[in-house]
N, C-alpha and C positions, 0 to 999 in steps of 0.2 A: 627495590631496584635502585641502581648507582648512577648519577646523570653527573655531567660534568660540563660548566657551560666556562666556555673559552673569553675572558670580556676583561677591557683596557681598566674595568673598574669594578668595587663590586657592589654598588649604588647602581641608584637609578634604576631603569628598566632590567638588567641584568639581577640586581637584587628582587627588582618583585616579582622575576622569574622564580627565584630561589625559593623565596616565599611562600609562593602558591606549591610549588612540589614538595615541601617542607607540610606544609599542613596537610598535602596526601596522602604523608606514611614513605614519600620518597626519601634517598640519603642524598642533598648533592651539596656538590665541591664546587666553590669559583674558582678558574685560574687566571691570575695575574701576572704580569710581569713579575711580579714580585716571588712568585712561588711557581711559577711554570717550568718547569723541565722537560725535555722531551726526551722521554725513556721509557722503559718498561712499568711503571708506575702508571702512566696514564691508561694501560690497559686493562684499570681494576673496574674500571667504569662500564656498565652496559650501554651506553651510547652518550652523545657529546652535542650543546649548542654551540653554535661558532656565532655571538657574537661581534667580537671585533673584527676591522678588518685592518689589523697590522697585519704585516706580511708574517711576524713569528710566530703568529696566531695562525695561520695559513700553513705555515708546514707543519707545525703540530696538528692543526687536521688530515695532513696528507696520509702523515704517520699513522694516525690513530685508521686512518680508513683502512692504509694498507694490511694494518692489524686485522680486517676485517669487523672493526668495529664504526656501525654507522656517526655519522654526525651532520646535524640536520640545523641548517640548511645545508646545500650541497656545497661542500669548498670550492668545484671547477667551476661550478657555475656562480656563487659569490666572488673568487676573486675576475672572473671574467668581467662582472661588473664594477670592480675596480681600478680594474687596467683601464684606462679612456680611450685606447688604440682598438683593442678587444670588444671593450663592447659596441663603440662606435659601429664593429664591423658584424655583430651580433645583434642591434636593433635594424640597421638595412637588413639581417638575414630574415627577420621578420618582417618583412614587409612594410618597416615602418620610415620615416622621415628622419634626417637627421639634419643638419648644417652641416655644410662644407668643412672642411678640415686643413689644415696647414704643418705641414712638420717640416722642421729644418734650422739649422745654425740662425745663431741672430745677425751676422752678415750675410747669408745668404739669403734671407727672410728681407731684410732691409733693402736690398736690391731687387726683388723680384715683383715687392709690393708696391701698385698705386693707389694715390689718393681713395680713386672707386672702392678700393678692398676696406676699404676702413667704414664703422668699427670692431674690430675683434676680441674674444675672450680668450683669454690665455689661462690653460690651467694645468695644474702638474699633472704627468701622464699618468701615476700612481695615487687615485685620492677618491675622496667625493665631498658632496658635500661645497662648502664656498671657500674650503680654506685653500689661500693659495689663487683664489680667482682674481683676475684683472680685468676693467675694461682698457683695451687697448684702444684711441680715436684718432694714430696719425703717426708715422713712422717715427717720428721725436718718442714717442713712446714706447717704442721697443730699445730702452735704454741697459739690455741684457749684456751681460759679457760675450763677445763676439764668438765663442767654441760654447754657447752654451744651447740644447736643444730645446728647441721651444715647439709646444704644441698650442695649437691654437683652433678657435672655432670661429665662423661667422659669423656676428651678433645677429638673433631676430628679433627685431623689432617687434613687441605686441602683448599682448597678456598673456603672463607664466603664473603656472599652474605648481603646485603640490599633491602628486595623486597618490594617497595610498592603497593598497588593497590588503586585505585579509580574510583570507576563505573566499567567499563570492560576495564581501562587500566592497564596496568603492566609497573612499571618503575624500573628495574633491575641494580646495583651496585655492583661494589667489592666494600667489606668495609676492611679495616684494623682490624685485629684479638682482642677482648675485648674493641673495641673503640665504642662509640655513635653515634648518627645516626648523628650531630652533624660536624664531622670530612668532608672535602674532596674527594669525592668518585667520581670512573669513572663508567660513564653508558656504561653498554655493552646490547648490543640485547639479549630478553629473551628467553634461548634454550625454549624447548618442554616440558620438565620435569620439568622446573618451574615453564610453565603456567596449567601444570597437579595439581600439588600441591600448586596453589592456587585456580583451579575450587575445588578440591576437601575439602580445607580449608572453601572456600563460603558458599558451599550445608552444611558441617556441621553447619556451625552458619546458618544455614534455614533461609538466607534471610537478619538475622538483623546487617550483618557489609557489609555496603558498601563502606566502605575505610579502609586502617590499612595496616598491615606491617609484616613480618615474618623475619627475622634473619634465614639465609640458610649458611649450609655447604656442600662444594662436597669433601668427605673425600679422600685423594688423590691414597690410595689402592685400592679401593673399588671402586671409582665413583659415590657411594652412595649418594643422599641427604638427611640430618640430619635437623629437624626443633631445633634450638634451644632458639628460642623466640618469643614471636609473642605478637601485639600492636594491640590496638584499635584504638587509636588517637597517632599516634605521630605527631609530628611540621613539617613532610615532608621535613627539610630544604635542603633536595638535590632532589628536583621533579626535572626533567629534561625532561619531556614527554610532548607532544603536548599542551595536556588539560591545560587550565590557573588554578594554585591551588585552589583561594579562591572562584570566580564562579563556579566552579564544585562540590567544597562542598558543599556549599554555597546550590545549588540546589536540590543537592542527599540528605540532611537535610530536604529541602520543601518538595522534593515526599515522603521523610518517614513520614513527617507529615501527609501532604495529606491522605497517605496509612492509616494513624493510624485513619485519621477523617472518612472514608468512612468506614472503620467496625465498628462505633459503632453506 
């Protein structure tokens, strides 16, 4: 079988995908910036990981889907959690918590906010992850060119979380406040309410994310918890839970194929 996984690199996680299918008896391709095309060539492959989440990367899944050939994870539902407007409106759909939200010019942003609204995060509406994140603590600091759109969140106040899951484990971290997944995190045991809000994150995406990641706050008044990001693919680089990472994906990949070849 021909697998072809879509990734910004072909290190890291992406390679020790490669790896593991490689010792299977599988044939696969990375594509890179560097060698991606979006043509009839990608349809030599019987199904596709979507790694990256650049937007080139996204329509060469769209393509590859429309060919009828699957690519797993799902791309509507990965770049959905890309867009920050999108999914913002895709975890309310699930019943879950988010912060407040703010869109609009940086003059008309400047004019509408008081002192009370501050502090806020500002992040590009197209991202994940911290890059591009600001804390905003006072209208001096929305120092933006005045035509330019700025999305913005409510800061909460409180202990943020790193939640990953894969298959039905859950592996739970403090993370340090606007940092990357990235950074040194301590696993703690995952309360009740964590693993509430990621059954109920699941049943939303109906099936088609079986690994990925939520960015949790427990705002520290309230007890609240606030989603305030959520990943399809990230690089896991602090799994700390029983499951070995790249065999477990590795597999949860085959049965979505599987899944995909037995309905049609």
């Amino acid at each position: 079988m021909n697998i072809g996984i879509l990734s910004k690199r072909k290190e890291t996680l992406a390679g020790n995908l490669k790896s593991y299918f490689v010792d299977k008896g599988f044939n696969v391709k990375i594509y890179t910036l560097k060698n991606l095309s979006i043509n009839e060539t990608l349809l030599e492959n019987d199904f596709y990981i979507l790694k990256s989440k650049l937007i080139f990367f996204y329509y060469a899944a769209y393509y590859i889907e429309a060919n009828n050939i699957p690519v797993i994870p799902n791309p509507e539902i990965s770049y959905i959690q890309k867009n920050r407007i999108e999914s913002h409106l895709l975890i309310k759909k699930a019943g879950l918590t988010v912060p407040d939200i703010y869109m609009g010019t940086t003059k008309v942003l400047k004019d509408s906010f008081k002192a009370h609204d501050f502090p806020l995060i500002v992040k590009p509406i197209m991202g994940s992850g911290s890059r591009g994140v600001k804390k905003i603590n006072s209208i001096a600091d929305l120092n933006f060119a005045d035509n330019k759109i700025l999305y913005l969140e409510k800061f909460i106040k409180g202990e943020h979380y790193n939640v990953y899951f894969i298959g039905n484990e859950i592996c739970t971290l403090i993370k340090p406040p606007l940092s990357n997944e990235h950074v040194d995190m301590e696993k703690i045991n995952t309360p009740k309410d964590i693993e509430d809000i990621i059954e109920k994150w699941r049943n939303c995406l109906e099936g088609k994310a079986q690994f990925g990641h939520l960015d949790i706050v427990r705002e520290i008044d309230s007890n609240k918890l606030y989603i305030v990001d959520p990943g399809s693919f990230p690089e896991f680089t602090n799994w700390k839970c029983d499951s070995p990472l790249v065999p477990t994906i590795c597999n949860l990949i085959l049965e979505q194929f599987r899944n995909w070849n037995d309905k049609i």
